[in-house]
C-alpha positions as CSV (number, residue, x, y, z in Angstrom):
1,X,25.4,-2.1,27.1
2,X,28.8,-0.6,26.9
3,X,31.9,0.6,25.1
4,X,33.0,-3.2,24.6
5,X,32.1,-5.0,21.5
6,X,32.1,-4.1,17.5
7,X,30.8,-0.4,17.2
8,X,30.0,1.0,14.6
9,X,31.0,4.4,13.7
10,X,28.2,5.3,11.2
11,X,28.7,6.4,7.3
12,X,26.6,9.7,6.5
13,X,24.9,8.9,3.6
14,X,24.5,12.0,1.1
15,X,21.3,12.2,-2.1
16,X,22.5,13.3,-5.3
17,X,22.6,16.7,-4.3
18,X,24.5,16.3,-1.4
19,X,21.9,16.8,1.2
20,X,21.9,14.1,4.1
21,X,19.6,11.2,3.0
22,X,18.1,10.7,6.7
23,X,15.7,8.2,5.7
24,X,18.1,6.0,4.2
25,X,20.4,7.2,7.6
26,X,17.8,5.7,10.0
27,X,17.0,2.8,8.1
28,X,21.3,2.0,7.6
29,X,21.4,2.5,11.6
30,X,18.1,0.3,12.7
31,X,19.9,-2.5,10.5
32,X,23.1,-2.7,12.0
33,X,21.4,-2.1,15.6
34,X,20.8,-5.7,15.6
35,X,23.9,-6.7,13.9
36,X,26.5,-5.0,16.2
37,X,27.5,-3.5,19.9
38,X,26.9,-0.1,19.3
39,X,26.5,2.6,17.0
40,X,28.4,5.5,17.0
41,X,27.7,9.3,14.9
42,X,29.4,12.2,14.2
43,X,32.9,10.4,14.0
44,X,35.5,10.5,11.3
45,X,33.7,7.9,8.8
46,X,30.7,10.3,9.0
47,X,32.7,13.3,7.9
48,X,31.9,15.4,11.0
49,X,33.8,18.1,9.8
50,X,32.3,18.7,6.7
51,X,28.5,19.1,8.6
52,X,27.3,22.0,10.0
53,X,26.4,22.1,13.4
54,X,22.6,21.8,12.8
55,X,23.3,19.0,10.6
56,X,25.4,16.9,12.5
57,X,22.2,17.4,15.9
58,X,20.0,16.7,13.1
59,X,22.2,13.0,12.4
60,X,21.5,12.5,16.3
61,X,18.1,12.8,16.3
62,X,17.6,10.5,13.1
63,X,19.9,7.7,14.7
64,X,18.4,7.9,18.3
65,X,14.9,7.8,16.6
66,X,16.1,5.1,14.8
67,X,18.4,3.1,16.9
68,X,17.5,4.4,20.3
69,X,17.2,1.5,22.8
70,X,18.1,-1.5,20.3
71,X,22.2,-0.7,21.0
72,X,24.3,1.6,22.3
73,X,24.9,5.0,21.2
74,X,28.1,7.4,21.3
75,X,27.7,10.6,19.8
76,X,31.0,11.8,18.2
77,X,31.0,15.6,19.4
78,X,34.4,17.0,18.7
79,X,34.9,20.5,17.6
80,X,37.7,23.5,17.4
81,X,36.4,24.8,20.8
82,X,35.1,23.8,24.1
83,X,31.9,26.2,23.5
84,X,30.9,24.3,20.2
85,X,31.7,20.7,21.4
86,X,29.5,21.7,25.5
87,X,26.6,22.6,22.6
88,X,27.1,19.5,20.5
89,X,27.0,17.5,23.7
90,X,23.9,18.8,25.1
91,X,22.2,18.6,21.6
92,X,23.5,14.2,21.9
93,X,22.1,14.6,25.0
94,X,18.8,15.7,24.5
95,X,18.3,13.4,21.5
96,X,18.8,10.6,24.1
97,X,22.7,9.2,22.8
98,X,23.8,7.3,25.8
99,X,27.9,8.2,25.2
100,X,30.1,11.1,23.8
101,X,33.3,10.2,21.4
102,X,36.0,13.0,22.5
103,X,38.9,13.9,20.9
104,X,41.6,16.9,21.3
105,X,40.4,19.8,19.1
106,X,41.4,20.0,15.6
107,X,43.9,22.5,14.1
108,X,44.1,24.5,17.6
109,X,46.9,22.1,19.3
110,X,46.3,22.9,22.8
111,X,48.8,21.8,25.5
112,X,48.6,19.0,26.9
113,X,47.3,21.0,30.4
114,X,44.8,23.6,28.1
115,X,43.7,19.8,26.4
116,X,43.0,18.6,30.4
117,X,41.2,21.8,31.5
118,X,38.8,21.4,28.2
119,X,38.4,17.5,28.3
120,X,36.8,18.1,32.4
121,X,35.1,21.1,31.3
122,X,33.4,18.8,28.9
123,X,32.8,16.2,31.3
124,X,31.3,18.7,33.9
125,X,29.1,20.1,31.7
126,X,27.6,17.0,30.0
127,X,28.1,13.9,32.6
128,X,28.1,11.1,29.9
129,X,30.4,8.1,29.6
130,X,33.0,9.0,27.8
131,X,35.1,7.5,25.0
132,X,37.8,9.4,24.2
133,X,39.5,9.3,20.8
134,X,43.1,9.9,20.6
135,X,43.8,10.3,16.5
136,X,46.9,13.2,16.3
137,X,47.7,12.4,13.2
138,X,43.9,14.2,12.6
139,X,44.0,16.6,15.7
140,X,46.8,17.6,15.6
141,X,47.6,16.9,19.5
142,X,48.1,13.5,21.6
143,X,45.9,12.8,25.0
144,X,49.3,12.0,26.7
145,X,49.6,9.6,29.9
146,X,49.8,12.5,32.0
147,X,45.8,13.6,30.7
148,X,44.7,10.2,30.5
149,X,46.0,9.1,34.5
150,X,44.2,13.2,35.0
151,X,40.7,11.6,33.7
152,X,40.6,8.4,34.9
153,X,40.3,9.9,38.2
154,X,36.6,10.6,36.9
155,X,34.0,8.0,36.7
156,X,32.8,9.1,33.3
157,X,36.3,8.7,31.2
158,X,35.7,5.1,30.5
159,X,37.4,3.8,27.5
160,X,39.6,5.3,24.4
161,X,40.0,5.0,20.8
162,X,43.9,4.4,20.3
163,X,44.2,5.4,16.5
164,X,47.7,6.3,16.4
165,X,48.9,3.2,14.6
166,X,51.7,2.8,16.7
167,X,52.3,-0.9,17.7
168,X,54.6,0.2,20.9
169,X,52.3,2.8,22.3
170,X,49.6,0.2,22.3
171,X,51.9,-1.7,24.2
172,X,52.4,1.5,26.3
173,X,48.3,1.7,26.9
174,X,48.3,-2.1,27.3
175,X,50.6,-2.5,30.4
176,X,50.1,0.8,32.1
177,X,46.2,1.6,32.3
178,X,45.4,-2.0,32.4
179,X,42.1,-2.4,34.6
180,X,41.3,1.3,34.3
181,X,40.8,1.8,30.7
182,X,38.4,-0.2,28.0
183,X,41.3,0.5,24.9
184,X,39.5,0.7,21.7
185,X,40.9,-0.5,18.4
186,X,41.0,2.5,16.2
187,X,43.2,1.3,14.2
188,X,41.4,-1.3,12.0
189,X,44.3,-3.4,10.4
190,X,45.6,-4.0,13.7
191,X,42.5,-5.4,15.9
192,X,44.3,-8.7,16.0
193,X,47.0,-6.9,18.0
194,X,44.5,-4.7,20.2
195,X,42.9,-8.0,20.9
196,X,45.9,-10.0,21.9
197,X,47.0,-7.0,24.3
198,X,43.4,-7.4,25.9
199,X,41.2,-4.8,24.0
200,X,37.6,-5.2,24.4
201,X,36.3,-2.9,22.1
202,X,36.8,-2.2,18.1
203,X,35.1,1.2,16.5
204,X,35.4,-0.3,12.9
205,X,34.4,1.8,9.7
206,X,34.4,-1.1,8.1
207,X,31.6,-2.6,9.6
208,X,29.7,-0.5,7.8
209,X,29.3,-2.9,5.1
210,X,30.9,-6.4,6.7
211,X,29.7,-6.2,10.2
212,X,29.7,-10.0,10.9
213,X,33.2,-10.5,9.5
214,X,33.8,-7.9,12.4
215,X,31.9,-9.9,15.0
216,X,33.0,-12.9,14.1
217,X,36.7,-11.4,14.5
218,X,35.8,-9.6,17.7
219,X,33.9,-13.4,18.9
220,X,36.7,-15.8,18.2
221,X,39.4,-13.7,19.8
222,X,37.8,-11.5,22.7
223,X,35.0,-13.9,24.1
224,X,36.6,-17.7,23.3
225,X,39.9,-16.6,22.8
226,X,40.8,-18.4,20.3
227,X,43.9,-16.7,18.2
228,X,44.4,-19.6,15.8
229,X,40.7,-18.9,14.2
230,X,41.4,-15.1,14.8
231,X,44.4,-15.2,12.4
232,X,42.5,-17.1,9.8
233,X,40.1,-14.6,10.1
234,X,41.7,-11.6,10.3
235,X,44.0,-13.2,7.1
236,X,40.5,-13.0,4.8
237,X,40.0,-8.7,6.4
238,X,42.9,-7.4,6.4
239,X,43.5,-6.8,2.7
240,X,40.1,-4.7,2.7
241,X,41.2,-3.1,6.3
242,X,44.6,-2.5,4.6
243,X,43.8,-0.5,2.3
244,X,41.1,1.5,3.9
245,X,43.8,2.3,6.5
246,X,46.9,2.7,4.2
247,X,45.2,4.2,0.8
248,X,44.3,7.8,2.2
249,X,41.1,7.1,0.9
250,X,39.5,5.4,3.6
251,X,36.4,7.1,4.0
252,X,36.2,7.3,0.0
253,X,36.5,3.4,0.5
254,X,33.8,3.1,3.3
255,X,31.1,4.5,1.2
256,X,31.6,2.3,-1.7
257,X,31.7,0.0,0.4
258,X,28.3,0.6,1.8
259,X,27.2,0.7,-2.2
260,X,28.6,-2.8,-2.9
261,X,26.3,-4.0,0.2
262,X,23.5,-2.7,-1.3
263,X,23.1,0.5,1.0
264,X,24.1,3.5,-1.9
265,X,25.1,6.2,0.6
266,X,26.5,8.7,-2.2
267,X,29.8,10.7,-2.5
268,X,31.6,11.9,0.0
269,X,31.6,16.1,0.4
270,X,34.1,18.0,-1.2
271,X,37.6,18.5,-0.9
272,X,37.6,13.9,-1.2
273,X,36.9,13.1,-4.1
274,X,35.1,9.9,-5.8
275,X,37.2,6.7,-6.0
276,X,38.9,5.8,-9.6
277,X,37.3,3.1,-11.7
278,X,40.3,0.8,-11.5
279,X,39.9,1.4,-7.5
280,X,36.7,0.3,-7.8
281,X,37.3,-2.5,-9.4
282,X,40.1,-3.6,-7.4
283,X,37.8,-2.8,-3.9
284,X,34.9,-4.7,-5.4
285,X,37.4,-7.8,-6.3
286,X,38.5,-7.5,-2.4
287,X,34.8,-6.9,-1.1
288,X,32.0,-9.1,-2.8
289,X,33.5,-12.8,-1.7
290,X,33.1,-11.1,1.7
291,X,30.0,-10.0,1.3
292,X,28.6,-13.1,0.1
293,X,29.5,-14.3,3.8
294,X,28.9,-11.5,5.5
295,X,24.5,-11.8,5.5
């Protein structure tokens, strides 16, 4: 097991009161265990930053119980300081995740040598594979060539989540860290690109709700190669991938997503709102054919 493949980065699902629903959490995870690469928790699609910290151990515990040993499992640990992500870590740890997600810290935009000094004390103090997730458009901050060439120097800095969106700095990732990097499609509208430029791993929200289409995607490109069915796929995603990535609603999108595949994981937490009934409509329109396929 390993960062290649369809992972999925797992939905948090929230009762009516908006408590977590771990039951229905652990029962959402041991389903797509079987249905996907790998799991992962704690990252943007499960609203990381809107749990507190005993929270988002207790989502750990619930998905290694769950999950643990059926697929791989990256914990997303990210934090505003090196203190809080080391504790996050060793909480992953201890609930037996096999990987870490890491990502610059939000809202404190370190440089790009303070970003280096935090990403090895990290390392050092957890020894975990290591996916790293570079997202600035969240964080705030880039993991630049200079702190990516810095960490591959480690054995644990293994792969990274490109999220950026930007076709040419794929490119950039592509050509210069070929061999010495797993690059992750974090970008979901364009995983026919990541795949064509030799990506062997996607961390799709969507696959929340259509993990085959996913798989299928992932199958036809990465392991046959085969581009002409990859384009006829990807053709019938990307309108749903499209919006998620383009609406600024994606997560809002991802949940009722989840609803329309018969897993209701609630609202998301305040300050996002709930989706409009004409977006509703207009998702389901996109969603249910899919779905019909998708089992």
């Amino acid at each position: 097991m390993s960062f290649e493949g369809v992972h999925t980065p797992l939905v948090t699902p929230f009762k009516a009161d908006g408590e977590i629903d771990h039951d229905l959490l652990g029962k959402h995870a041991a389903d797509l265990a079987r249905r996907v690469s790998g799991l992962g928790v704690g990252g943007t699609t499960g609203e990381y930053y809107a749990l507190s910290f005993e929270e988002r151990v207790k989502t750990f515990d619930t998905v290694a119980e769950a999950a643990g040993g059926k697929t791989y499992l990256t914990a997303g640990i990210n934090a505003t300081t090196t203190q809080e992500v080391i504790r996050l870590g060793k909480a992953a740890k201890r609930a037996g995740m096999q990987a870490l997600l890491v990502a610059a810290p939000y809202y404190a935009q370190p440089t790009q040598e303070e970003l280096l000094t935090h990403l090895l004390k990290v390392d050092d103090a957890l020894d975990l594979p290591i996916m790293l997730y570079n997202f600035p458009a969240r964080t705030g901050t880039e993991i630049g060539d200079g702190v990516l060439a810095a960490l591959l120097e480690r054995p644990n800095f293994i792969a990274m989540k490109e999220s950026t969106g930007d076709i040419a700095h794929l490119h950039h990732l592509a050509t210069h860290f070929q061999g010495r990097l797993v690059l992750s499609c974090g970008m979901d509208d364009q995983a026919l690109e990541f795949f064509a430029w030799g990506a062997r791993s996607w961390v799709g929200g969507a696959s929340n709700f259509l993990p085959e289409a996913h798989t299928e995607l992932f199958d036809a490109c990465v392991e046959k190669g085969d581009f002409a069915l990859g384009r006829k796929l990807m053709a019938q995603l990307l309108p749903v991938l499209e919006l998620l990535e383009r609406s600024g609603k994606f997560i809002q999108y991802v949940r009722y997503g989840c609803e329309l595949a018969g897993v209701p994981v609630g609202v998301a937490r305040a300050p996002l709102g709930a989706l409009s009934n004409d977006e509703r409509s207009a998702f389901a329109t996109l969603v249910e054919p899919m779905l019909r396929n998708d089992r």
